[in-house]
TORPA-4810 file (N, C-alpha, C, O; in nm, 3 decimals):
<nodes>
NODE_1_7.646_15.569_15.791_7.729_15.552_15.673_7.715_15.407_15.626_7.770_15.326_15.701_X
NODE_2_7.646_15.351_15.506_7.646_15.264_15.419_7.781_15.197_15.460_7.875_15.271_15.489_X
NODE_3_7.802_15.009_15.468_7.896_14.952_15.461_7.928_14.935_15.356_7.835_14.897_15.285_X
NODE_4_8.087_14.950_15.272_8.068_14.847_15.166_8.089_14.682_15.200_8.135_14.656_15.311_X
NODE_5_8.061_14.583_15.119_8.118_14.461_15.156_8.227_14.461_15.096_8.263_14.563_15.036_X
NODE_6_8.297_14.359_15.099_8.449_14.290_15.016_8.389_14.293_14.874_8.439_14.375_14.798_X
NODE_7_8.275_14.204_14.820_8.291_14.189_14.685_8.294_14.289_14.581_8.356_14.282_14.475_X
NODE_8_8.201_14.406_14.634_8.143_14.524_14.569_8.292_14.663_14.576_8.279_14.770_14.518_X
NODE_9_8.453_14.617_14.676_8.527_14.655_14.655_8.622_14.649_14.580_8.684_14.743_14.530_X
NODE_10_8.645_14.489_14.562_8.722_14.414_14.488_8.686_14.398_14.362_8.784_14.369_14.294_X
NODE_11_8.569_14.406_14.289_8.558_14.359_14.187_8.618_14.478_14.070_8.693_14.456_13.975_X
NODE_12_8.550_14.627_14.117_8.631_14.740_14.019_8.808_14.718_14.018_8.881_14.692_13.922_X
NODE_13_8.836_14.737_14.134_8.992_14.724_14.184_9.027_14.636_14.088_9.098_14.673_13.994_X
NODE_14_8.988_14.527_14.098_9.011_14.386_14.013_9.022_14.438_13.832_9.109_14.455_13.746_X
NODE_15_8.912_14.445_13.843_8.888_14.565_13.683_8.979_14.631_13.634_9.022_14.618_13.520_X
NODE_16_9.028_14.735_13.743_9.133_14.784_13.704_9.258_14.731_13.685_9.315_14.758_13.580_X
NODE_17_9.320_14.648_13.779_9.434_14.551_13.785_9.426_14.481_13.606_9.498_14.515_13.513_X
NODE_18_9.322_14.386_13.602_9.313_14.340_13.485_9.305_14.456_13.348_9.373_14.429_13.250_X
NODE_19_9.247_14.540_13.348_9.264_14.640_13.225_9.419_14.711_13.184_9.468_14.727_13.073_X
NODE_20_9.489_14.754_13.357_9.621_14.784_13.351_9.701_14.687_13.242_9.750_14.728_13.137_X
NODE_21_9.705_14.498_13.307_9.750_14.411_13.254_9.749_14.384_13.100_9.830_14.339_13.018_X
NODE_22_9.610_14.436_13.099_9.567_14.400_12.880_9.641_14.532_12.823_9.717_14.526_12.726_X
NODE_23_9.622_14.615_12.870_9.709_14.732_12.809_9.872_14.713_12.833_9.945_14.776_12.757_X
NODE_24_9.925_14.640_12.922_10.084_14.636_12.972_10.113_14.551_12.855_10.198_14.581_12.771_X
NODE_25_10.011_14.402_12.847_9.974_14.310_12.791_10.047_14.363_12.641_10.168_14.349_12.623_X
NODE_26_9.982_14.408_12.565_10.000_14.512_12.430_10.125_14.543_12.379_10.195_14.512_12.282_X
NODE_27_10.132_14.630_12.497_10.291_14.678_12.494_10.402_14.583_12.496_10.501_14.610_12.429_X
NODE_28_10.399_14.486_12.556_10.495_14.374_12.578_10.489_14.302_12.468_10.602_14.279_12.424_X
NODE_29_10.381_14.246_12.390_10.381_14.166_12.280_10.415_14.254_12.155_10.415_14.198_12.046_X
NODE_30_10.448_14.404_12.165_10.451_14.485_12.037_10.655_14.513_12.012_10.724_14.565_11.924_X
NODE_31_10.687_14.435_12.164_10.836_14.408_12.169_10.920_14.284_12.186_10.916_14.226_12.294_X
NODE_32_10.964_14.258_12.130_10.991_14.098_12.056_11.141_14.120_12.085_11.198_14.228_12.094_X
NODE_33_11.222_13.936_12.104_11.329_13.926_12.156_11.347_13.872_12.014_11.264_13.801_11.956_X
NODE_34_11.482_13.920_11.959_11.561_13.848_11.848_11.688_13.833_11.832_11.762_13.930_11.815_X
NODE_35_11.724_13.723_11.835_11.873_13.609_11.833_11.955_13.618_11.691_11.901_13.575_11.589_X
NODE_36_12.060_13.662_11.689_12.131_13.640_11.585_12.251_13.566_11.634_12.284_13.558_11.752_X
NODE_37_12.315_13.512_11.530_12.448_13.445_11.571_12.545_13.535_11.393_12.522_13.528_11.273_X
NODE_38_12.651_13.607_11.479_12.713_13.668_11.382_12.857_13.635_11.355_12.928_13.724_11.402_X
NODE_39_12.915_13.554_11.305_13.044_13.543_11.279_13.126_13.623_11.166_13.070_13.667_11.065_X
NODE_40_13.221_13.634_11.184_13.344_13.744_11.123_13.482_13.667_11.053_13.536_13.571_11.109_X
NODE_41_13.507_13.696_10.987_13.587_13.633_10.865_13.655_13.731_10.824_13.606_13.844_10.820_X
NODE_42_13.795_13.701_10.781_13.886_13.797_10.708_13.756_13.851_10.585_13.685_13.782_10.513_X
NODE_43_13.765_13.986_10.600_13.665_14.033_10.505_13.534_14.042_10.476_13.474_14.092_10.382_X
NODE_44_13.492_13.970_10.599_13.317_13.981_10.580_13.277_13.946_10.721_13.344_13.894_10.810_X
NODE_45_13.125_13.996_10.720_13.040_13.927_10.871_12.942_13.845_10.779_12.881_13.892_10.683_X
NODE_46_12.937_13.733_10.820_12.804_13.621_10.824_12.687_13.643_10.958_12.692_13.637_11.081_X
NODE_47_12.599_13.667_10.867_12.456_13.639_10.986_12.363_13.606_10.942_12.305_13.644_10.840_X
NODE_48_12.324_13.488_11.055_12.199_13.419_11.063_12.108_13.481_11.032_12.071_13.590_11.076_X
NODE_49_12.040_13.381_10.910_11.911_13.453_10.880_11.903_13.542_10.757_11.801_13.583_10.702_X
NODE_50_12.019_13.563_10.728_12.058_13.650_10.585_12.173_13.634_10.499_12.289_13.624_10.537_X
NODE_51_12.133_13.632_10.388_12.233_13.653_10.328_12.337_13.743_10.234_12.417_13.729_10.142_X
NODE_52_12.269_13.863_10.339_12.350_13.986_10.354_12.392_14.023_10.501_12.321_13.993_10.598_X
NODE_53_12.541_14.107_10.516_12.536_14.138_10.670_12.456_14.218_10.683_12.467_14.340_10.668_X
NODE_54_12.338_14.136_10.722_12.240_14.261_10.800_12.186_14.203_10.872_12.159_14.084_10.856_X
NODE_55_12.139_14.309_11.029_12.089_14.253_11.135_11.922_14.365_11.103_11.923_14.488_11.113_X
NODE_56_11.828_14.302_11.075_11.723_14.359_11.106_11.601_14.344_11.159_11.526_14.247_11.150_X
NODE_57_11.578_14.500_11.246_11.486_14.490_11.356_11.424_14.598_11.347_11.438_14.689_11.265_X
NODE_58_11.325_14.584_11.469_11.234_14.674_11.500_11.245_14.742_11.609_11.277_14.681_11.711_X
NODE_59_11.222_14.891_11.613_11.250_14.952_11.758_11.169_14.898_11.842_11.057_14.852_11.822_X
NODE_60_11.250_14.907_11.972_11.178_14.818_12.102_11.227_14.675_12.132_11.236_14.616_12.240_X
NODE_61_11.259_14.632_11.989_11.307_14.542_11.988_11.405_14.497_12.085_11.480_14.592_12.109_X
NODE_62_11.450_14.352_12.177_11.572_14.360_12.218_11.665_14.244_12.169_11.633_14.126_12.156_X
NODE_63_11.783_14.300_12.143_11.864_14.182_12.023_11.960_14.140_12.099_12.019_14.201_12.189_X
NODE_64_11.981_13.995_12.046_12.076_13.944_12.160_12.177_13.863_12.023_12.134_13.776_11.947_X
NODE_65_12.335_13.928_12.020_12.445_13.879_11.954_12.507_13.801_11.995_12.575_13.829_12.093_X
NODE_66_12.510_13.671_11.941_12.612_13.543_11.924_12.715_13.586_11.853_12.701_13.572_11.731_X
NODE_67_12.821_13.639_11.892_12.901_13.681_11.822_13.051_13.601_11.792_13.122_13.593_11.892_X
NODE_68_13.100_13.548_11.679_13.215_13.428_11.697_13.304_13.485_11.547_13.268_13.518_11.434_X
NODE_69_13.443_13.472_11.620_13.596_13.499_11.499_13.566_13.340_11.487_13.561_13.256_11.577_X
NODE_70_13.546_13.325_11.328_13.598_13.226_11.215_13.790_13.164_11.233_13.827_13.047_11.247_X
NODE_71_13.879_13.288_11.225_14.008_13.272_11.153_14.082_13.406_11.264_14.139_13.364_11.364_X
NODE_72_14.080_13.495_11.251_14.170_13.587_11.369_14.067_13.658_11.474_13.946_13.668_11.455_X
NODE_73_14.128_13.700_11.573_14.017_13.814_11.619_13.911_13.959_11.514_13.924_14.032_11.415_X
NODE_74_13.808_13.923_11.629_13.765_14.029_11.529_13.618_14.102_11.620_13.541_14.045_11.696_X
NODE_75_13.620_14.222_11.583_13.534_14.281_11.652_13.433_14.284_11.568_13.433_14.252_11.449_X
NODE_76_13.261_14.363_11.698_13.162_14.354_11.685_13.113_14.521_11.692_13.023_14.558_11.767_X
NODE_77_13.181_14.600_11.613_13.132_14.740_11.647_13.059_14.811_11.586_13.051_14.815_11.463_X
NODE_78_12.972_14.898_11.690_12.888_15.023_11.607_12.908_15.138_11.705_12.892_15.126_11.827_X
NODE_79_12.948_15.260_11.638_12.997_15.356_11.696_12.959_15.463_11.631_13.024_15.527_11.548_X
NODE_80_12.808_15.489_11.686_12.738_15.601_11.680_12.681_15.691_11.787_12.650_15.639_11.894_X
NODE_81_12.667_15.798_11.773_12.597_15.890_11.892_12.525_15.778_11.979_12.568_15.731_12.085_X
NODE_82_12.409_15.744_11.916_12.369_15.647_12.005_12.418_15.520_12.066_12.446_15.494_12.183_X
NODE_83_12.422_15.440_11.949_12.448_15.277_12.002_12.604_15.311_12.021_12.662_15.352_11.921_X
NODE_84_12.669_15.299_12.126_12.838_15.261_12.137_12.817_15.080_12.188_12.783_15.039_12.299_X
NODE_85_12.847_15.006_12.075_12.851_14.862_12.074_13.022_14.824_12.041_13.084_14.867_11.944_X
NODE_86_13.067_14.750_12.127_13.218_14.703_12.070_13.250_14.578_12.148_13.286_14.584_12.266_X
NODE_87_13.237_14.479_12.089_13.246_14.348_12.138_13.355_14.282_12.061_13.358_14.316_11.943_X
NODE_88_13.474_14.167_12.109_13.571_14.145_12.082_13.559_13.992_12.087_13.539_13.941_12.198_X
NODE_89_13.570_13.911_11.977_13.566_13.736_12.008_13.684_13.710_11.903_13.715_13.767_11.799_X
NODE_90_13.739_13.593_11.979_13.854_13.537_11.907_13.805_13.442_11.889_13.714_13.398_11.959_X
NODE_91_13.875_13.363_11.750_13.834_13.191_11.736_13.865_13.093_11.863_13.960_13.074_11.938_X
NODE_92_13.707_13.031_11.842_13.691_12.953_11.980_13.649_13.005_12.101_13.629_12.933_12.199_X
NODE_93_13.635_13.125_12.100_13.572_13.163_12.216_13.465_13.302_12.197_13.487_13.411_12.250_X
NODE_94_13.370_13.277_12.128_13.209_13.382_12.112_13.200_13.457_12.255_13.247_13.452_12.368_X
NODE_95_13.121_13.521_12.186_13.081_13.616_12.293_12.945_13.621_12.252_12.906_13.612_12.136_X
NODE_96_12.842_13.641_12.396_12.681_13.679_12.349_12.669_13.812_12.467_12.713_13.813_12.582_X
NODE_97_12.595_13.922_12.394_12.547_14.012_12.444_12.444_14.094_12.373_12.442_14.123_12.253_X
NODE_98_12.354_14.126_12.469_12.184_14.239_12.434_12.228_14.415_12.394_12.321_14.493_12.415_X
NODE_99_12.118_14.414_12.335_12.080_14.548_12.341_11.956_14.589_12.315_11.898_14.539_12.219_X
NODE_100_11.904_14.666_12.377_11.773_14.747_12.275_11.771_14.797_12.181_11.836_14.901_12.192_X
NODE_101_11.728_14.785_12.076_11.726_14.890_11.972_11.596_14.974_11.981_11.485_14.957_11.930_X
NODE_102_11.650_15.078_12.069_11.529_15.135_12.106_11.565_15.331_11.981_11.506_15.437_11.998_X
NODE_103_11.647_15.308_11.903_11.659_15.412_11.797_11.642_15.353_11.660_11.681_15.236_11.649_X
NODE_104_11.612_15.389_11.594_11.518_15.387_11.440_11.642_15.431_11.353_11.682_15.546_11.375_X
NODE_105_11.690_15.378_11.284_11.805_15.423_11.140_11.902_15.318_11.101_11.917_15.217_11.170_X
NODE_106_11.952_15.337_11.015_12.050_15.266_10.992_12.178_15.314_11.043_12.210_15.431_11.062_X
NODE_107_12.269_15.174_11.071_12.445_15.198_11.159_12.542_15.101_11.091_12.502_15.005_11.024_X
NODE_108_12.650_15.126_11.109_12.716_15.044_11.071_12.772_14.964_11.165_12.782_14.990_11.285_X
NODE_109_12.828_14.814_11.080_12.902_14.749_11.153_13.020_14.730_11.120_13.025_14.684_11.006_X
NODE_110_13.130_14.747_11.171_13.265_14.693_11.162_13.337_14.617_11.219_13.272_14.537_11.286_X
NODE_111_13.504_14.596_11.226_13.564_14.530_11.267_13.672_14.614_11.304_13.762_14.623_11.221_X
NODE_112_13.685_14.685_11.422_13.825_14.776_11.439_13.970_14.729_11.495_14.051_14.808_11.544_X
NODE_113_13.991_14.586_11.480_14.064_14.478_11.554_14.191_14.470_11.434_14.312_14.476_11.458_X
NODE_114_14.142_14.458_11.333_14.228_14.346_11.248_14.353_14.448_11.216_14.318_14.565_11.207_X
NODE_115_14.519_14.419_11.195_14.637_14.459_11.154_14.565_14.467_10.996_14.588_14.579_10.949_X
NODE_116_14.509_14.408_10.931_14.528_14.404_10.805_14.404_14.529_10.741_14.282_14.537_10.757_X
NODE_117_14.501_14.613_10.665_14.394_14.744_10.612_14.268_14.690_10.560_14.156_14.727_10.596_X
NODE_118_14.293_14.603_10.476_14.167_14.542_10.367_14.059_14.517_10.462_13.956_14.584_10.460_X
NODE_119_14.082_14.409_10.554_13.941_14.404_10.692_13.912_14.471_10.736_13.791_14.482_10.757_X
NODE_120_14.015_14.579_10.788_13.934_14.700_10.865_13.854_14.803_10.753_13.791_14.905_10.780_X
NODE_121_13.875_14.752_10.635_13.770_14.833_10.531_13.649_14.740_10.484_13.529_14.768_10.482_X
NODE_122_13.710_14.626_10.449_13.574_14.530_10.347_13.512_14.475_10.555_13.429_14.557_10.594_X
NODE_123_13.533_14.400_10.629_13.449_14.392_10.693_13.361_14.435_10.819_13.375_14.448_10.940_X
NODE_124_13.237_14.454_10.698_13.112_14.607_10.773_12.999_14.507_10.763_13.004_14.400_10.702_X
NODE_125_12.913_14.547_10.822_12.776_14.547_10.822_12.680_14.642_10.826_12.713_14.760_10.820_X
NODE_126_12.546_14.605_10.837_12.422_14.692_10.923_12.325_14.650_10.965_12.254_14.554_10.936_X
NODE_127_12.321_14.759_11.070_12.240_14.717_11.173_12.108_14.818_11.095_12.140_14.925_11.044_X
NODE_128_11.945_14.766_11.091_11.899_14.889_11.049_11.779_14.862_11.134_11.740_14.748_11.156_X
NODE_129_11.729_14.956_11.175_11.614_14.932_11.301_11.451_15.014_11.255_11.426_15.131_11.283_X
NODE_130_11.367_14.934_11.190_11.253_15.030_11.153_11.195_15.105_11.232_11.224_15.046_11.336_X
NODE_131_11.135_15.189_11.263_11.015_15.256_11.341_10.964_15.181_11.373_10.992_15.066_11.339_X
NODE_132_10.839_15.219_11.475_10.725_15.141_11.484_10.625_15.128_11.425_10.541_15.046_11.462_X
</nodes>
């Protein structure tokens, strides 16, 4: 029975390891980390980067919320089949937390915190997440 040596084992193996990597490679660069910082105001959300409330991304994407009350408490919610998001910051003290947006559509954002009717109606957002 023919020996093999070390090099003539290692080098396919190797091949493969590295081809796995360029293809993992791909996948990893086709999913991108994105930072918003979102603050909340009697009546509206402000976010970075727009000047509409809108947070937009790409599926796969993973989003990470700076989330900060301006003036009273105020929440960070989306409350859909999929995404259940509900994050709570009072002035002076933000909150940051991830998610994947690993679903494609548009959601809303609200504020389900505030005593006052008018906020819990005028401040919304959206979240809208393209395909790939």
């Amino acid at each position: 029975m023919p020996r093999l040596s070390a090099p003539s084992v290692v080098r396919p193996a190797l091949g493969v390891v590295l081809a796995a990597l360029a293809v993992g490679g791909i996948a990893v660069a086709a999913q991108a980390k994105r930072d918003f910082s979102v603050s909340a105001y009697k009546y509206g959300y402000h976010i970075s980067g727009s000047n509409r409330a809108e947070i937009h991304v790409h599926a796969g994407d993973l989003v990470r919320i700076r989330f900060a009350a301006e003036d009273v408490p105020h929440s960070f919610t989306i409350d859909d089949d999929h995404y259940r998001i509900s994050r709570r910051a009072e002035p002076g003290k933000p909150v940051t937390f991830e998610f994947r947006a690993d679903k494609a559509g548009t959601f809303d954002i609200y504020c389900n915190l505030s005593d006052d009717p008018r906020c819990r109606r005028e401040t919304r957002g959206t979240l809208i997440v393209d395909s790939k």
